[in-house]
N, C-alpha and C positions, 0 to 999 in steps of 0.2 A: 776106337771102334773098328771093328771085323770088316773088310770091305764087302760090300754087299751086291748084289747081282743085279740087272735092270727088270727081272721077273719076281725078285725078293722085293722088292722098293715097291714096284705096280699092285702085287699079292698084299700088300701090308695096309693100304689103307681101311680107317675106319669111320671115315664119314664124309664120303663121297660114292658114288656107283660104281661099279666093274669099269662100265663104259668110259665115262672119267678118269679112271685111273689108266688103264689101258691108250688114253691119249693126251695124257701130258705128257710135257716136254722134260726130258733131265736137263741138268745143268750142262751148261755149254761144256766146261771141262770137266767133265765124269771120269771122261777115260785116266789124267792126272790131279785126281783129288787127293791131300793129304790125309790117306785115313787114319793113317797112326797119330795124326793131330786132333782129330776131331770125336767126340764124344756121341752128335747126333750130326745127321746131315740135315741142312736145312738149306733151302733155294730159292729166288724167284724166276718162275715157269720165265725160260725165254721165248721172246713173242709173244709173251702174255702179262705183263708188269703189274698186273692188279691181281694176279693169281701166286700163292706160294706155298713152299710144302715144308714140312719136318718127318722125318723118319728117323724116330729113336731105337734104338736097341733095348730087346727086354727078352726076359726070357725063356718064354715062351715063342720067341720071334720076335721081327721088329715092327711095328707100329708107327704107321704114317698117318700124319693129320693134315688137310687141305685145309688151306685160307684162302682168307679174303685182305688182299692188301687194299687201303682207302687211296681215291683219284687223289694226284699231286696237288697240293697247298703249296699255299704261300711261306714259306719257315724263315726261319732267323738265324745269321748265323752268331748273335750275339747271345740267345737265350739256349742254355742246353738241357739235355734229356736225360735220363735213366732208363734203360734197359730194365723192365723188371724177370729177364730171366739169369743173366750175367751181373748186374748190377754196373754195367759200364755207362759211363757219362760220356756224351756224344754231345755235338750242335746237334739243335736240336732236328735238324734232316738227316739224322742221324740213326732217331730211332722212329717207329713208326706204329700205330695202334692196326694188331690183325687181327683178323675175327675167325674164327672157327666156326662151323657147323657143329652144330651138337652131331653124338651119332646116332642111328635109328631113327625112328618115329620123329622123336623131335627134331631132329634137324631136320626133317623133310614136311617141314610143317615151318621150316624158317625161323627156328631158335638157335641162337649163334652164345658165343662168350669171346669176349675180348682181351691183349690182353697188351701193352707196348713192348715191341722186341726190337733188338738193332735190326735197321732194314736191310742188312746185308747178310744178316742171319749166319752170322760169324761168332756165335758168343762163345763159340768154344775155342779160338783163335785169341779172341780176346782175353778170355780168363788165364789159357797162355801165356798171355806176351806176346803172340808170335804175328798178331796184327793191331794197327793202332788207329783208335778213330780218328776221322777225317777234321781238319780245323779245329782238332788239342792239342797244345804242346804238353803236356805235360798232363800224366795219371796219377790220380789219388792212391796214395800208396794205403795199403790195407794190412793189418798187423795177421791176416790169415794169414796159413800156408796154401799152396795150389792144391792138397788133397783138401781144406779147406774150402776153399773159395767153387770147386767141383762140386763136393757135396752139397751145398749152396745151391749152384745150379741145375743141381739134379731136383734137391727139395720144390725150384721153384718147378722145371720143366715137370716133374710127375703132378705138383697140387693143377699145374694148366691142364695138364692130360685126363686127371681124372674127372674135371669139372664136364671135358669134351666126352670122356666115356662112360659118363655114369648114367646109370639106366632109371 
């Protein structure tokens, strides 16, 4: 991913207000994020743990979606999760159901889509290699290649995107 500017990320969202956008928070470390590792940015608002964002690259520009992360539960660290934008398995505090605002009209009438993402919102790390979830020793090895297992992630992150931008 193209590192991106803090008026590029604010400019991009599409289902949240100006005002909104203009007062989240970026991620604590912006200034050294690995862009050459990661395919979309994704974060949770610090100071704000129940708020989180994604800003994918597209091109036309990039495209930022606000969520809703759900209040802390109870988890297990014996039962684990699936990622369904990475496909990674996680304990299950691992990974977390976030909701989106739809965009337009219906979101502002309080229609959301959900969908479980690791909560560290790392899945481009993960499909890497280059981070490993928490309380696994050991990843299920996958007969893709990594241009593979991306296309993958891409297919799922656009059918999420488009559910949030469809008019």
């Amino acid at each position: 991913m193209e590192p991106l500017s803090e008026i590029q990320i604010r400019s991009s969202f599409v289902n949240c207000t100006k005002g909104e956008a203009s007062r989240l928070r970026l991620p604590l470390d912006f200034a050294e994020l690995p862009w050459q590792d990661l395919d979309f940015l994704g974060w949770v608002e610090p100071g704000a743990p129940l708020r989180a964002h994604l800003v994918l690259p597209r091109e036309g520009g990039p495209v930022g979606i606000s969520l809703r992360v759900p209040s802390v539960g109870r988890t297990s660290a014996v039962k684990s999760s699936l990622c369904q934008i990475c496909l990674t398995g996680h304990a299950s505090s691992g990974v977390t159901l976030l909701a989106a605002p739809l965009a337009g009209a219906r979101g502002r009438e309080g229609n959301t889509v959900g969908t479980y993402i690791c909560a560290d919102l790392a899945c481009s790390l993960y499909v890497r290699g280059k981070r490993r979830p928490k309380l696994r020793t050991t990843r299920h090895e996958e007969s893709l290649t990594l241009d593979e297992r991306l296309a993958r992630m891409w297919g799922n992150l656009d059918a999420f995107t488009a559910k949030i931008t469809a008019g």
